[in-house]
N, C-alpha and C positions, 0 to 999 in steps of 0.2 A: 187345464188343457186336456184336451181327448187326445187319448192314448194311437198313436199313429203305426208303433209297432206293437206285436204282440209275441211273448216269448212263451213260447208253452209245452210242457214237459209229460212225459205220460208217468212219474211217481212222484211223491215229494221229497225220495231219494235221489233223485238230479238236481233238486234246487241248490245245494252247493256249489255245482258245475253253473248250472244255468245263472246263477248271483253275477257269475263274471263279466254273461254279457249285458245284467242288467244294473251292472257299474259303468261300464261305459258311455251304456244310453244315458245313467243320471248326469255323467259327467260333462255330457256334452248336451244337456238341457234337455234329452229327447223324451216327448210323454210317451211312456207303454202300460202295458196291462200284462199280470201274468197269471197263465193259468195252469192247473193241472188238468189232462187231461190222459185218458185210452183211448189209444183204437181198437184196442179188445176188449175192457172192462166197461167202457161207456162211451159207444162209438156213437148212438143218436147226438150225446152230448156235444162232441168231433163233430160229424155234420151238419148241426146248428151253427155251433161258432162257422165255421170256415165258409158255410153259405151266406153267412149274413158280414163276416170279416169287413171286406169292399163297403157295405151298406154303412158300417160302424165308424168308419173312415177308418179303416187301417191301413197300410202303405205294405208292410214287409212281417213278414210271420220267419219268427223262430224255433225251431222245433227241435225238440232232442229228446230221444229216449235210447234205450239199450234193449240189447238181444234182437229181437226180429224188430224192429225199430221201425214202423207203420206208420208211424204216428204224422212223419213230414210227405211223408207218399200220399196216404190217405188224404189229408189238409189239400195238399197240391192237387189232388184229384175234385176237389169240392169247389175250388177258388180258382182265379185267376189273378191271384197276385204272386208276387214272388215269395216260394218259401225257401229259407235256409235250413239245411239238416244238419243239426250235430249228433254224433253218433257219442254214446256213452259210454264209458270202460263198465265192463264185464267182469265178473270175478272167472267166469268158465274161459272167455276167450280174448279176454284184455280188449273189447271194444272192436276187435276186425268183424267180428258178427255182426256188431252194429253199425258198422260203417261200410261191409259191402250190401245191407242190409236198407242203406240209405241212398247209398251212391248207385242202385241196379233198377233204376225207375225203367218203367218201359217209355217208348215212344211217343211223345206227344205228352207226357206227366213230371217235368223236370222239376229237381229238386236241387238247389245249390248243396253240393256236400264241402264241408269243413272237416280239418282232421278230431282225432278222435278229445274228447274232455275237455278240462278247460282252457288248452290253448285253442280249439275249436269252437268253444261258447265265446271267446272274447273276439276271435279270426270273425264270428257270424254277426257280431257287432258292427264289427268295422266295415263290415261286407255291405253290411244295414244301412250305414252310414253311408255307404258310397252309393249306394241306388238313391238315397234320397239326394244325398248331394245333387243328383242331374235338374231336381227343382227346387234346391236352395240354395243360394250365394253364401249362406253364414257356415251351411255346414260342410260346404266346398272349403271355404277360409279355413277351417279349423283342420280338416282333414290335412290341408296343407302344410300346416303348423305341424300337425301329428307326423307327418312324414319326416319332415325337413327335423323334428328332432330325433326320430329315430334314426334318419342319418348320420346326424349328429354323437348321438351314442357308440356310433364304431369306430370312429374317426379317433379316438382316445388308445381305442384297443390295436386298432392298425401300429400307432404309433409307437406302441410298447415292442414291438416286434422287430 
C-alpha cells in the first residue's frame, strides 16, 4: 500500500516519541512512511518532500522536532495538505520552546499543534485519523470504537468514587 501519511522528524532523537504515533497508524491499518528530516541541516531535502508530498499521495503530514521546531512551519509553507506539529521536550526548556515554536505560525501557514511528546505524537495520530475519517467509513467505524471505549474506561473510575 502507498503510504498516505507521513510522519517526519528533524533528528533520529525524536523517533521514540514519534514511534507512538506511528503505532497507531499500524494499528489501525494505516500505510505511512517516515522520515528524518531538517529545516536547518537539510532544508532542499524539506522542500522536496513537502512539494511533491500531494503528488506521492499523501493525505496528512506529521511533524515533530524540538527547540526552534521549523520543521512543521516550513512543510506547511511548501504544501497544501494538512500538517500536524508535535513539539518535542527539551532538555533547556521541557518542550514550551518547541511548542510555542510550533503553535506561532503566521497568517495564512497553519499548522495543527498537539501538546508537547508522546502524548502529542499519539494526540497527532488520532488527529490523522480523523481528517482521513471525512473520506473513509472504516476509519470513521473504528474512531468510533476508539471513542466509545475510552468512554468506557472512566465509567469504572467514576464508580469507585
Amino acid at each position: 500500500m502507498k503510504p498516505i501519511v507521513a510522519i517526519v522528524m528533524g533528528s533520529d532523537s525524536d523517533l521514540p516519541i514519534m514511534d507512538e504515533a506511528a503505532k497507531i497508524l499500524e494499528d489501525n491499518k494505516i500505510a505511512f512512511e517516515v522520515k528524518i528530516l531538517s529545516a536547518h541541516r537539510s532544508p532542499e531535502g524539506v522542500a522536496k518532500f513537502a512539494k511533491t508530498a500531494r503528488r506521492s499521495g499523501l493525505k496528512v503530514i506529521i511533524a515533530g522536532a524540538g527547540g526552534a521546531a521549523h520543521l512543521a512551519g516550513v512543510i506547511a509553507s511548501l504544501t497544501t495538505l494538512p500538517v500536524i506539529g508535535v513539539p518535542m521536550e527539551t532538555n533547556e526548556l521541557k518542550g514550551i520552546d518547541s511548542l510555542f515554536s510550533t503553535v506561532q505560525m503566521p497568517s495564512g501557514v497553519p499548522v495543527a499543534t498537539v501538546t508537547i511528546g508522546k502524548t502529542g505524537a499519539k494526540n497527532a495520530a488520532i488527529l490523522a485519523l480523523e481528517i482521513l475519517s471525512i473520506w473513509d467509513k472504516n476509519i470513521e467505524k473504528k474512531l468510533e470504537t476508539f471513542k466509545k471505549a475510552l468512554a468506557e474506561s472512566v465509567r469504572p473510575k467514576n464508580k469507585k468514587l
